[in-house]
Structure formats: C-alpha cells, structure tokens
Phi, psi and omega in degrees: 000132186284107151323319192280008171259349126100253220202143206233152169212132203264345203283306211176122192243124186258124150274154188304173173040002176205144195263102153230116102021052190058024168085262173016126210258112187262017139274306114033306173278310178336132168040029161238309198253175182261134201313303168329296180308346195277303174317319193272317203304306194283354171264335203265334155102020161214151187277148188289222198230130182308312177303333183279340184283331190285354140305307197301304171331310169286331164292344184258350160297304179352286190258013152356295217200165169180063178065190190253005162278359199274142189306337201263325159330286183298316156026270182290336180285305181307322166295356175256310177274016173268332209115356194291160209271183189290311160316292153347265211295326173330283203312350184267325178307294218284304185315323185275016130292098199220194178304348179236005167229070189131303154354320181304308195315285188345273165319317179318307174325254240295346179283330185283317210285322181259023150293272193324329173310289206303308195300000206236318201262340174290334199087018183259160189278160181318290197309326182300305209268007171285283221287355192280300182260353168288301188322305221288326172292328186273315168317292174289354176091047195238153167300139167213107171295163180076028193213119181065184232205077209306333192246315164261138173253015193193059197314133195270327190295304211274286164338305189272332156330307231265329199282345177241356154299326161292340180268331170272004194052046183261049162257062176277177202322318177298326186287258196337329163302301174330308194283335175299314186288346175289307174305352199237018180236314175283359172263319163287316189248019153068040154190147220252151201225040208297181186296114203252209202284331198265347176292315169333280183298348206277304159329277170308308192313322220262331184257346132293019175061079129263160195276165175297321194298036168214019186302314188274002157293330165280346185263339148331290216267342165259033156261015182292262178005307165283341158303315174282351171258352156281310227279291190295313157302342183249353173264344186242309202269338191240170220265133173325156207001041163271129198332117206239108201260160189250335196265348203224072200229165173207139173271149188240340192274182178286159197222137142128004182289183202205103184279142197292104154173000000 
C-alpha cells in the first residue's frame, strides 16, 4: 500500500456514478439477490450458495420481534415515551443487547466449537466430549446457553431452523454437536432442555464459519424491525411518559393468518 492510498478496505468502492459491493455493481444485486444474501455478501466478501441464502433469510425472520417483554423492546419503547426522536430509541433498543439478552448465540457458538474441539482432539465420540463438558458446566453452576426456553417447550422457530437446515445440507460436526449436547443435558441433569432459537442459530453460525464475536450483530439486524415498530407504536398509539409495565399488556392485532403462496 502507497502512502498517498492512506488505508485500504476490501467492503465497497465508491466512484461517481458507480456503486460495488465486495466487486459486485449494487444496481447490479438490486432486485436479483435477496437482503439476506446481500447481508451474507458484505461480511462473508462472496454471495452464498442459493440454498445458505435462503437459510440465512430464515434466520434473520427467526428473530424479527418476540413480543414486548424482551429488555430491547422495553428499551425503546421507554425511551419513545420520554419524546426521543426514532433514532434515539433504536439505539437505546440496540445498546440493552448485550451478553445476557442476545448474548446466548455466542456463547452457545464458543460451547458447540469446544465439544467439537475436544471431540476431534481427544479422539472422542461427539456425544462422549457433549457429555463430558455439559458434567463439567454443571459441576460449576454455570449455565448452556442455546437451551430451554422461559416461554416455549417446543420453540416453533428452532423446528423450522434445524428443518431447513437439513434441507440445505448443512449438518456438520456443530449441527451434530448441538443434537449431542442436547442429549448429554437431558442425561446429566435428568430432564429435557430442548433446543431453543439462539441454539439454532448458534449452530448454523458455526457452519458457516462466521466468528463468534459477530453472533450478536445477527441478533441486531433482525431484531431492528421490531424495534422500530415498538417504536413507532408507542409514539402513535400511547400516552407520553408512562409506566410501561411488561406483565400487563394484551395483544389487539389480527391473529391467526395464514399466508396465500
């Protein structure tokens, strides 16, 4: 690199009249690939396999929204009833993502890599170095992450996660870790855990090589949407600083549709 080119970035070279994307012309991507893939384009710097975009898409619906109790929700919403401007409560939403509200894909991530770590380096079968290192979690109190569910016994997201993962054939040593650790949690600690939406993904990250440290940047960009539509709902329908209790809410919207395609 040339003193007079100061500091280089591989994401996107802008010129007049022209736009790229990791090389890609992005009138050029416009109404051909889908935001997911796009999404996948600007981290991973290549477009996926038609099948990992149509994975990815469902992973970033996955976490859309999960009602008005989630700390980032209220987040925004208290912050949408003081008057702050649309930015504001995003960023107040996006900031209370942190290691114990989002957090979980991650960790779940660095707990599937070191099952596989031990099961690859020890020479142990999956399920031997799942159960091994679930004792060892249990033996210190410690929590594993990517497992049961304060609300679902049967998370609907994670059925359709694990179910279009096998249709894209992404079941490698992490997917295969995951179904170990499940079995070695209802075996040590004598009661079933299943796999919930952050296990999913947790998963799926890992077999798409993305590093852990960017696990809660997927739980950001598909939770925005739901953020800006708490947002937005608490700036039109409801009355300024008020007491925003989480337990004492009623859904009002239509329920039960079913899309026509």
């Amino acid at each position: 690199m040339s003193e007079q080119a100061g500091w280089e970035t591989a994401i996107t070279k802008i010129e007049p009249n022209k736009i790229q994307l990791r090389g890609y012309a992005i009138d050029e991507l416009m109404g051909t690939v889908s935001y997911a893939e796009t999404v996948y384009l600007a981290i991973k710097g290549e477009l996926p396999e038609p099948k990992i975009g149509r994975l990815m898409n469902t992973m970033l619906v996955s976490s859309v929204d999960h009602g008005v109790t989630p700390p980032s929700t209220l987040a925004c919403r208290t912050v949408a009833s003081t008057g702050a401007p649309l930015n504001n409560c995003i960023a107040a939403g996006i900031l209370s993502i942190n290691k114990l509200h989002g957090g979980a894909i991650e960790n779940c991530m660095l707990f599937l890599k070191e099952v596989v770590a031990m099961a690859e380096g020890d020479g142990d079968e999956m399920q031997t170095a799942a159960r091994k290192l679930v004792t060892e979690k249990r033996a210190s109190r410690q929590v594993i992450h990517g497992f049961g569910h304060r609300v679902h016994t049967r998370d609907p997201r994670t059925v359709k996660l694990l179910q279009e993962a096998a249709e894209a054939g992404l079941n490698g040593p992490f997917m295969k870790a995951l179904a170990a650790v499940q079995d070695a949690i209802t075996e040590v600690l004598g009661k079933e855990l299943p796999i919930n939406v952050d296990g999913a993904l947790a998963g799926l990250l890992c077999e798409m090589d993305f590093p852990p440290e960017l696990a809660n940047a997927f739980f950001i960009m598909a939770r925005i949407p739901g953020l800006v539509a708490h947002t937005h709902e608490e700036q039109t329908r409801m009355k300024p600083m008020r007491k925003i209790d989480p337990n004492n809410h009623q859904y009002t919207g239509p329920v039960d549709r079913h899309l026509n395609r």
